[in-house]
Structure formats: C-alpha cells, structure tokens
N, C-alpha and C positions, 0 to 999 in steps of 0.2 A: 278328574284331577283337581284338588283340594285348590285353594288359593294361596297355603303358605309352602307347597309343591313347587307351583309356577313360580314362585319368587323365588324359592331356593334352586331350580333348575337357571334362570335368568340369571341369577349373580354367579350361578357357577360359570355359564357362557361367561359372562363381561370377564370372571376370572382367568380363564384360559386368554381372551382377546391379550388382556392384559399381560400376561407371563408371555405373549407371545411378541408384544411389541418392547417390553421393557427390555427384553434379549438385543433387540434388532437395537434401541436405542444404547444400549451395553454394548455390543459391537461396533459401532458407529466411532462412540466414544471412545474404543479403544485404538480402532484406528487413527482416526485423529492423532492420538498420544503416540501412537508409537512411529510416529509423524514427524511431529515438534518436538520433542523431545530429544534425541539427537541433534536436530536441525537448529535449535536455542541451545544448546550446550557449545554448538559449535562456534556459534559464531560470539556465544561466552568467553569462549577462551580466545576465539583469536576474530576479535571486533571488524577485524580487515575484510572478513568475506569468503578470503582466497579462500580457505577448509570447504565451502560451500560451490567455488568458483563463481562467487558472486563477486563482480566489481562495486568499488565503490562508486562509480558513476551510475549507480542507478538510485543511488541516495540525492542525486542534484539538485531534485524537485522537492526534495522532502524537508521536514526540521530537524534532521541529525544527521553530524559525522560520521557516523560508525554506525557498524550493525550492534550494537550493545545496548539500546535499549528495546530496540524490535526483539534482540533474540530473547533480552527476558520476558518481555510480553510473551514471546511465541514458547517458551521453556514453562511460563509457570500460567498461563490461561489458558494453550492451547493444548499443553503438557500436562500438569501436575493436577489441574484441576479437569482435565478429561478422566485422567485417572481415578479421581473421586467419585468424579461421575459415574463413569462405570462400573464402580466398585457397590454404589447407591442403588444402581439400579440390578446390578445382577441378583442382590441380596434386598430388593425389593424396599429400599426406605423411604417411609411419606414422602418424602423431601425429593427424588428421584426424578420425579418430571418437572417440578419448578427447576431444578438446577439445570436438566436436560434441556427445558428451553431455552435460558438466557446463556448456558456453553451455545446453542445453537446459533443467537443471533450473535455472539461474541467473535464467531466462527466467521459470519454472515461480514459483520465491521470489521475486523482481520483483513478480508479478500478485497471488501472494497475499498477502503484506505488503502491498501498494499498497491493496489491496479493504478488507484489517482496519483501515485506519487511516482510510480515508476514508470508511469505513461505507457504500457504495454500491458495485452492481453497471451498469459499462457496456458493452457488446456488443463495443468494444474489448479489454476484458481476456479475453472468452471467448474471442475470435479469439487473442490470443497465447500465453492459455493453450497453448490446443487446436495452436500452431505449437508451443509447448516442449515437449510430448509429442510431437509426431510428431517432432522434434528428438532427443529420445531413445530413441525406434523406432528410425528411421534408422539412428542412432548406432550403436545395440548389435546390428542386422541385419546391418551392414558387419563390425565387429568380429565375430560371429561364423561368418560367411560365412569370412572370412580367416582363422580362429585356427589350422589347422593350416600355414601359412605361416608359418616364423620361430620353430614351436613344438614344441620337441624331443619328440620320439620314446623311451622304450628298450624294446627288442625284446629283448636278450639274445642274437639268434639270428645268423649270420654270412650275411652276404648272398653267396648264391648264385655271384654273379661275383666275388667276392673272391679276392685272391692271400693272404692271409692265412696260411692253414692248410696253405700250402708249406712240405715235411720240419719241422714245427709241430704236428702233428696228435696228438699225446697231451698236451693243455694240461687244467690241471685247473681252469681260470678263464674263462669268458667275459662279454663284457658289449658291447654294442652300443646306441648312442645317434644318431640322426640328425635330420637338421632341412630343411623345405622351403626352400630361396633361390629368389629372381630373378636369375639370375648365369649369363656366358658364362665367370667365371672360367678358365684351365688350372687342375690341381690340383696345381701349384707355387704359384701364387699363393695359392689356399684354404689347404693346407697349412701355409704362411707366416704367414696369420691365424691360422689356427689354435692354432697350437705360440708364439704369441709370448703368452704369459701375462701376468694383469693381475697388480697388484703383492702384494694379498692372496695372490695362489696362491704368489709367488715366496716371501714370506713364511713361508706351510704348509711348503713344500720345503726353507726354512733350518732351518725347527726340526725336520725329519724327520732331515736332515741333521747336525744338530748332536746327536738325541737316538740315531741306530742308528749312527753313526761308528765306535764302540767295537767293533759285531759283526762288523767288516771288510766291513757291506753297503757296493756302489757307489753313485756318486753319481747313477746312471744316466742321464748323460748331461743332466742338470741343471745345467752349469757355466755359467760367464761366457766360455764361449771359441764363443760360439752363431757359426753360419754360416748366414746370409741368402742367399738366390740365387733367381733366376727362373728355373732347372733345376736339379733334385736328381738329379743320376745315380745309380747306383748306388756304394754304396761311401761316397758322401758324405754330412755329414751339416746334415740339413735342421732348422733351428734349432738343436735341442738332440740328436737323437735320429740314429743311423744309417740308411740309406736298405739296404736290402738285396733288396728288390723293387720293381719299380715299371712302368706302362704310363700311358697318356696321360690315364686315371679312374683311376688308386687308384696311392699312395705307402705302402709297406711300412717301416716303420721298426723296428729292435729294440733291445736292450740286454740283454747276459748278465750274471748276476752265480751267485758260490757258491752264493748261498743260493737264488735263484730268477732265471728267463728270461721278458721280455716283449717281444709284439708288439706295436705298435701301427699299427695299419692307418686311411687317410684316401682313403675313396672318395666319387667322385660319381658320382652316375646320374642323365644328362641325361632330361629328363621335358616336350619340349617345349622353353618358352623358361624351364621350372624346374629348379633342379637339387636331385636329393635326396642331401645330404650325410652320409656313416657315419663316425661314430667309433667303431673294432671296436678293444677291447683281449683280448688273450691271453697268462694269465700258466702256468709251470709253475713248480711248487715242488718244489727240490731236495732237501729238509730238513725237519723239523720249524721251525726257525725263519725260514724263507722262506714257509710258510704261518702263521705267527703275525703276523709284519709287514706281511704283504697285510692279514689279518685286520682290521690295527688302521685301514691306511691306506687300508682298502677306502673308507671313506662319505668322505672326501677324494675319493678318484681319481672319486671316480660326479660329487660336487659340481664339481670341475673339469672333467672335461669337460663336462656341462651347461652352464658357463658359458660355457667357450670357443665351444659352438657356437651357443649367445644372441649372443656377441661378434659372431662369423660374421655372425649374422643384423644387428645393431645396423649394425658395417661399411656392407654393401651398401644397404641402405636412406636410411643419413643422405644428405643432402645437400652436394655438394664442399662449398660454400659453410661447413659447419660444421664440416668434419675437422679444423679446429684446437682443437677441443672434444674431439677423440675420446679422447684418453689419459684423462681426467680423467672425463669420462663412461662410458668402457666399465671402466676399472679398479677399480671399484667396485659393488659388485653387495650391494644393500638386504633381498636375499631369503635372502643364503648364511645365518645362522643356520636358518629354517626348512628351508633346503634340507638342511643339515647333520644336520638330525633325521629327515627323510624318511628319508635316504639310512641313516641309522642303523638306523631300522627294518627298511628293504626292502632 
C-alpha cells in the first residue's frame, strides 16, 4: 500500500470518529435546549418561580429577587445558544467544537453557581454536570482529531514533485510551508487565494517598499497593476508575481532583481478528497546586500505565508452564506504579533 493510500485511509477513519462524535455532541446539545428552554421562559414570564414550583427562598443566599435573571441566562445560554450549537455541529461547521466546548463549561458554571447559592445538591445538577464534561471531552476530541486539517506545516524541505528547483538549483534560501484542505480546487484558483494578501501584509510591503527604494531593490512584483484569471499560462502573471513554470498541481512563479532572485512555487498534492497545499520559496543572493535584506525581511516573509495559507484554509471552510464577512474576517489576523516573534527566533 502506497503512502498517499495510508493517508487517505487514515483521515477517512479520523472522518468517521469525527461524524461520530459531532452527532453525540449534537445530541447532547439538544438536550440541554430542550431543557432550559421552557424552564427560562417560564420563569420569564412569571419571575415568582411558582410555574416551576420553585420558591423564592431558595434565592436567599443569592444576589437576586426573582428568577428573572437566572431564567435569561438559562433561556438564552443554556437555550438558544445550545440550539446553535447543535445546529453547527449536526451540519458539521469549523466552529462546532470550539462552541461545544465553552456551551460545555458554561453548562459546568450554570450547575455550580446554581448549587453554591441554593445550598443544596439535586440529582438533576449531577446529570448536567456530568453532560458539561462529556460536552467538553467531545469537544476538545473532535478538535484534536482534526488539528492537522487547516493547520500549517513548515518543512523547509522541497517537495519531491515540485517544478521548483528548474535551472534554480544553487539557491541559498529555502523554506516550505503547507497546510491540509478539503478542496477540488485547480491550483489557478488556490493560487489566486493565495497571492491575494490581507491588508496588514499589503501594508508590511508599502513600508518595505518605501524603506529599500533608495538601494534600486525591485518592487517584486508587488504592484497595483495585479492580474486575476482562472488560468495562469506561462509568461503570465498570477496576481502579483510571474508564472514561468507550471502543470495542472503547482504554479511556479519568480521575480529577479540585482540584488537577489526568487521562486515562488504553489503546489497541491491531491490526498484523496484532501488536498495538501506547499508554499515553497527559493531565494538566491546576488550580493552582500541582497542577503542583508532577506535577512531583515526574512520573519515577515515566514509570517505571511503562514497567514495566507490560514487564509486558504478560513476560504474553504466558511460557509457561502457568510462570504460577505470574508474580507473583514480573513484580513485580520489577532496572532501576527506572536507570530512575528516565533518567526524571529526560528
């Protein structure tokens, strides 16, 4: 059996695990809801209890008169947003076990506020306890069954089938980054994701731009005059960057300049009904000061590609229904500081 067999056998298991818990945590959640849901309505309407046969003396220990803010907590956390919850995960949405976790522990804080204030233990609160844990079992088994899906990769090393290292092959730079999709993409379209940068990076690139201007470096192909298309021949150039290699999995693109020459290479390697996407860059320095400017701009270059192939991943997963979120959601990335320091380091 082949080696991209065994992968594709492997994530099908993880798949099944998966569809098999995400159900149990769908269930879970819908219990829950159809729980508090009545039980916060009721004591919506009538704050007193009685609808429940709850005295207000078990409120004595607590900070409220009335059941009217418990019941909205228990109507719209333990309620309306289990219902999301299960809604997320029956129909399988990225989102699905990070929500399932924190309904889990919310579930968890619910039982035991509830217990400290009313000074009494009822066989009800064990049961939900005991569903908010396995709520967050669930939760964090899913998530980490799938964590290599969507979660970058850097190898450093150039993949095997790559056109890359075509009359290329004394480069003094490599670095290679990839990330698992669900995606029939072509790798015009990936490509396309890829190379279309969120506005922080366009940003890094104006002041790179505005601070090396002076040493006659090029702008590498980082201008405003981008070309979009749903085939990159050869010769052409795909977003930003020229296309000078290419087959049906990987788009070769380069840019020469005095002081230093780069490749950038954008392969897929179908893996079943996953694909494994590479960001290979290859730089040569012509100069002393063609390797001081990679130098500087090196934990940038690692930081953006990282990001664009998060982007990648972000892409395919969302939901049509949201893509009018996407510019504003994917252009923004909450982790580049840390990232920025990793990449410093290593």
């Amino acid at each position: 059996m082949n080696g991209n067999k065994k992968v594709e056998l492997q994530n099908n298991g993880i798949k099944l695990q998966m569809t098999q818990k995400v159900k149990i945590l769908g269930l879970l959640q819908v219990f829950v809801a159809l729980g508090a849901i009545p039980a916060g309505l009721s004591v919506i309407v009538d704050p007193s209890g009685s609808g429940l046969g709850a005295p207000l003396e078990l409120l004595q220990y607590s900070l409220f008169q009335s059941f009217l803010i418990p019941g909205l907590f228990l109507f719209i956390v333990n309620g309306v947003l289990n219902v999301i919850g299960a809604w997320s995960s029956f129909t399988k949405k990225p989102y699905a076990a990070k929500l399932g976790f924190w309904l889990g522990l919310f579930l968890i804080a619910w039982i035991v506020i509830q217990v400290y204030f009313i000074r009494s233990i009822h066989y009800l609160h064990l049961m939900y306890l005991g569903i908010g844990i396995v709520e967050i079992i669930v939760a964090y088994s899913i998530k980490s069954n799938f964590s290599t899906i969507g979660k970058v990769k850097r190898t450093d090393k150039i993949p095997t089938e790559s056109l890359i290292v075509h009359k290329f092959d004394d480069y003094h730079y490599c670095d290679s980054f990839s990330v698992i999709n669900q995606t029939d993409d072509t790798i015009d379209k990936i490509t396309t994701t890829i190379f279309q940068t969120p506005r922080w990076a366009d940003t890094l690139m104006k002041i790179r731009n505005t601070l090396f201007s002076p040493t006659g470096l090029d702008k590498g192909g980082y201008k405003k005059d981008t070309h979009v298309s749903d085939y990159y021949p050869v010769g052409s150039r795909a977003v930003y960057f020229t296309v000078i290699n290419r087959n049906d999995n990987e788009i070769v693109t380069a840019e020469n300049d005095k002081h230093l020459d780069f490749r950038i290479s954008v392969l897929k390697s179908q893996q079943g009904k996953d694909a494994n996407i590479h960001i290979t860059t290859l730089v040569k320095y012509h100069n002393f000061l063609g390797r001081f400017y990679f130098t500087l701009i090196k934990p940038f270059h690692r930081t953006i590609v990282i990001s664009l192939l998060k982007i990648r991943s972000t892409v395919i997963y969302v939901h049509k229904q949201f893509t009018f979120l996407l510019p504003t959601i994917i252009s923004h990335d909450i982790f580049l500081p840390s990232r920025l320091i990793i990449n410093v380091l290593f």
